[in-house]
N, C-alpha and C positions, 0 to 999 in steps of 0.2 A: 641264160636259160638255153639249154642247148637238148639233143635230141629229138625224135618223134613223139606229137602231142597224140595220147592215146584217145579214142574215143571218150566224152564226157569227164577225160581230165581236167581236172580248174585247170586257168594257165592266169597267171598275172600277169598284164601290162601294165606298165606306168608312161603317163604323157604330160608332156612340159610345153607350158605358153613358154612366149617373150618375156613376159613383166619381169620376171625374177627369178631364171634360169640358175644361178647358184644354189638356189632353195631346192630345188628339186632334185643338181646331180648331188647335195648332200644327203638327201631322203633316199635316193638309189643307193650312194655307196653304202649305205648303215644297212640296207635292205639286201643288197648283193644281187639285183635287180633292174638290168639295164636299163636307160631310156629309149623309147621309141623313135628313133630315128623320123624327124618330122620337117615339111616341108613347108614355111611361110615367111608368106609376104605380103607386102601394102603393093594393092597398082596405084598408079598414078592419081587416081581421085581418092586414094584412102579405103578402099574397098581392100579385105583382108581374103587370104587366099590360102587356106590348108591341105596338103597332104602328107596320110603315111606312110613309109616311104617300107613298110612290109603288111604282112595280112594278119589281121585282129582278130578275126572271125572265130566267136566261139570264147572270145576272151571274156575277163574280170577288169574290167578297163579303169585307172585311177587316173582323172584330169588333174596338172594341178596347175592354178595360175593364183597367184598371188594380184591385187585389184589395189596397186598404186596408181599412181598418176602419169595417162591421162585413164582414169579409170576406167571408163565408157567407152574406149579402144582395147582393153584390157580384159572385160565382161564378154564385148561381142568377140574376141577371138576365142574365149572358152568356148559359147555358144555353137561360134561354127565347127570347134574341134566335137564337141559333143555332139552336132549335127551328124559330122563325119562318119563318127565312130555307129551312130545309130544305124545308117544306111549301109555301114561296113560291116554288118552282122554280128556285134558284139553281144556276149550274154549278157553284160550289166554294166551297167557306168556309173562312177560315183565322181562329182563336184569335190575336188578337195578346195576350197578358198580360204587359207587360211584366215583373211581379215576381208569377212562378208560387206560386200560391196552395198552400200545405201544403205546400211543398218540402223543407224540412225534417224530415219526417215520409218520408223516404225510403227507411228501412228497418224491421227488426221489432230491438230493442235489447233487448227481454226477451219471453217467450211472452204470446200473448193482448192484443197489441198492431195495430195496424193498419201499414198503408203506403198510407196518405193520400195520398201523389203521386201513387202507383198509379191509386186511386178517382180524382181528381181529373182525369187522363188518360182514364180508363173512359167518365166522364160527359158531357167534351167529344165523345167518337167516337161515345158513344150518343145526343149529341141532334144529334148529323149534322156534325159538323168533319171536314174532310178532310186541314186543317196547323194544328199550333201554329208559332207564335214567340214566344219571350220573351230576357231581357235575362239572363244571368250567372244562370244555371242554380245553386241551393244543392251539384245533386250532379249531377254530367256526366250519371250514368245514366238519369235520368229520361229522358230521350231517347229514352231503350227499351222506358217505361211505354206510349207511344202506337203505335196503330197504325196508321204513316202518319208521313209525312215531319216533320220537328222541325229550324226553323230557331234558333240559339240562336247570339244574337249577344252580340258583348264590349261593354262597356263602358271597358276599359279603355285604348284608344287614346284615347277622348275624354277617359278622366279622365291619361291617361300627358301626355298635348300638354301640357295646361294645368301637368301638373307640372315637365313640359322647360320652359316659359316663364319660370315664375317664380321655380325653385329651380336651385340647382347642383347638378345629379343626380351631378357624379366626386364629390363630399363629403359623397355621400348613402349610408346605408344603407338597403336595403329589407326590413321584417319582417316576419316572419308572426306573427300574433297567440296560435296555439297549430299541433300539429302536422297538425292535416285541413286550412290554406292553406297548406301547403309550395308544392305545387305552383303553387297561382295565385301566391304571392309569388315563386318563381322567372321565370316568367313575366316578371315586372314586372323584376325583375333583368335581364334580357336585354334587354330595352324601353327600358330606361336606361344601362343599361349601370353600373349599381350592383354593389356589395357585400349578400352575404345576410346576415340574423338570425333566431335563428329564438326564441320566448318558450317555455317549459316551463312548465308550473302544475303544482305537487305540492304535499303534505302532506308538514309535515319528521315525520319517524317517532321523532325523540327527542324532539319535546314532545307531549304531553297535549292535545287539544281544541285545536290551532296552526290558523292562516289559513293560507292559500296560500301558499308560498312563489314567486318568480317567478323560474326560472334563467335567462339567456338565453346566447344561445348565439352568436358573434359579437361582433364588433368594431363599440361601437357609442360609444364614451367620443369627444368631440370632433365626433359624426358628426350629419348632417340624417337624425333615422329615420322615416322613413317608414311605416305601418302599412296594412296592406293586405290589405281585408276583400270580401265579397260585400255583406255588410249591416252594418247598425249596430242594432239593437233595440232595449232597456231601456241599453245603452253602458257596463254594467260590466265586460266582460271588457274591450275595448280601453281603457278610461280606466285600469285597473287595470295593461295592458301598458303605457299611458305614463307612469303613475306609474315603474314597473320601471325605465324606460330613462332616465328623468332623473336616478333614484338610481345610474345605473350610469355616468353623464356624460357623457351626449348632449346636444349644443348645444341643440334644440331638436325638438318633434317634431309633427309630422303625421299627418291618418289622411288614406284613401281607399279609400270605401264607394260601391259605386252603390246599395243601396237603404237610404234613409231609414227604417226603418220607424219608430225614435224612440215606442215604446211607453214609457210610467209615467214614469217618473225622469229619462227618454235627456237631455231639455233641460238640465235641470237639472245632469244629472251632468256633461255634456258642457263647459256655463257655467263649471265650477268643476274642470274637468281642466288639466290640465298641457300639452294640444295648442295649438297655436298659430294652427292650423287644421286644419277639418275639408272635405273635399271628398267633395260628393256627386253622385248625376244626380237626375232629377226623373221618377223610376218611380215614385214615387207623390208622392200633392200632399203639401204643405209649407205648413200657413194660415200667417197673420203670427206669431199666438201660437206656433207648434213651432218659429221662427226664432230666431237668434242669431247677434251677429256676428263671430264666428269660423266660422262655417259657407257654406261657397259651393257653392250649388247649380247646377249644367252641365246644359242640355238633351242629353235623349235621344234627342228627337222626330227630329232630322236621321239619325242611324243607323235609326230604324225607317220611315221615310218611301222613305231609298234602300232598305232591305230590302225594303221591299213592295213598290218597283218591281221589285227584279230580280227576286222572286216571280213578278209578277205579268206580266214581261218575257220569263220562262223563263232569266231569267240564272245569274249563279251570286252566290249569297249571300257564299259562302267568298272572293269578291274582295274583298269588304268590307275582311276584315281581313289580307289578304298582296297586297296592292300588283298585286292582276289588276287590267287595265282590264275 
């Protein structure tokens, strides 16, 4: 972006954490929209330290930090970039977090518990955010945690294409893994134009100390099942559903998860699952070592690049995913 910014011209910046710097110079390059040249670091006790290293003032400011591990070093360096930006006289600053940090932590499940998204929302409005965006929200509601606009985009067009390309979706089933992604798995039903399944996990109540039992529910014997998640974590509960569905005589089976997160065992268990593949996006990094070749990783950068344009355009986000120009 070059020449004199005129009086009340928009000007876009874009600013990039630590976590997952590939992510962001791919949303630049697709954007033609440099990075802000930024200066940080840890001191010696772990206290984080930002500056930018030109003048913002007057901008349309887009943070983006992807919230891998350790995530909570990860969160506070967006905070203080956002603090930054606030005191640097920016017009507006939008949170991009691909994979919303404590999302999961979105309600209270027993007394004397938190609601972590909640905070999490608190902290971005109090060191000066005026929009989030992030990628396939854990729980719609969070939406409601902030105060102030929340664009939250799908992942799943981009991971549905790639599944139209390479499989026969009429001889496909699409599953939901237990009963909180009914909804996103119907979704995906309509998108393909599939048949649903849906996985049960119970305790059978006539044995003693018994494992899980796995009912499913659906026509899934002869069928391509498809498994279809927000995330993938530690990967026991879904390897456990594919287990389920091969004993039940499914041709073959698949997942599709936009967020990697692949904590503890995930590699491992995944290597020595019954899926035949796993698809994911790339909301958070993926080194060589967390890789395996059953797993195909899809950019996300191109959905968030046109997001922050039509943010940043006054357009409408919502065209993204129902076919508005």
């Amino acid at each position: 972006m070059s020449g004199v910014k005129k009086p009340n011209e928009k000007h876009l910046m874009l600013f990039s954490g630590r976590a997952y710097p590939e992510l962001a110079d791919e949303v630049s390059s697709l954007m033609g929209v440099d990075l802000v040249p930024t200066r940080a670091l840890n001191y010696a006790n772990s206290e984080i330290y930002v500056r930018f290293e030109e003048s913002v003032r007057g901008s349309d400011a887009f943070v983006i930090q992807s919230h891998t591990a350790p995530v909570n070093e990860w969160v506070m360096e967006q905070l203080i970039m956002v603090d930054a930006l606030k005191r640097a006289s920016v017009k507006r600053i939008t949170v991009v977090a691909p994979f919303y940090p404590y999302a999961r932590q979105d309600k209270k499940h027993r007394g004397r518990e938190p609601i972590s998204a909640r905070l999490i929302a608190d902290l971005f409005k109090t060191a000066g955010a005026d929009r989030l965006m992030s990628v396939d929200l854990h729980a719609a509601q969070i939406q409601g945690f902030f105060d102030g606009p929340v664009d939250h985009l799908w992942a799943m067009p981009v991971l549905a294409d790639y599944v139209t390309a390479k499989y026969d979706t009429a001889t496909m089933t699409v599953v939901s893994p237990d009963a909180g992604r009914v909804r996103v798995a119907d979704m995906w039903t309509d998108r393909l134009g599939s048949a649903l399944a849906i996985i049960h996990k119970r305790r059978d109540p006539d044995v003693a100390n018994s494992s899980a039992v796995h009912e499913v529910v659906g026509e899934v014997e002869g069928k391509v099942c498809l498994l279809v998640d927000d995330m993938i974590d530690t990967a026991g509960t879904i390897c456990q559903a594919a287990e389920a569905l091969m004993s039940r005589g499914a041709a073959k089976v698949i997942a599709a998860a936009t967020h990697p997160v692949l904590s503890g065992p995930a590699i491992e268990r995944l290597q020595a699952s019954a899926f035949e593949e796993v698809i994911v996006t790339n909301t958070l990094p993926l080194p060589p070592e967390r890789r395996l070749d059953k797993l195909t990783v899809l950019s996300i950068a191109p959905l968030i690049a046109r997001a922050i344009h039509e943010v940043f355009e006054d357009g409408s986000v919502t065209s993204l995913f129902n076919g508005q120009s």
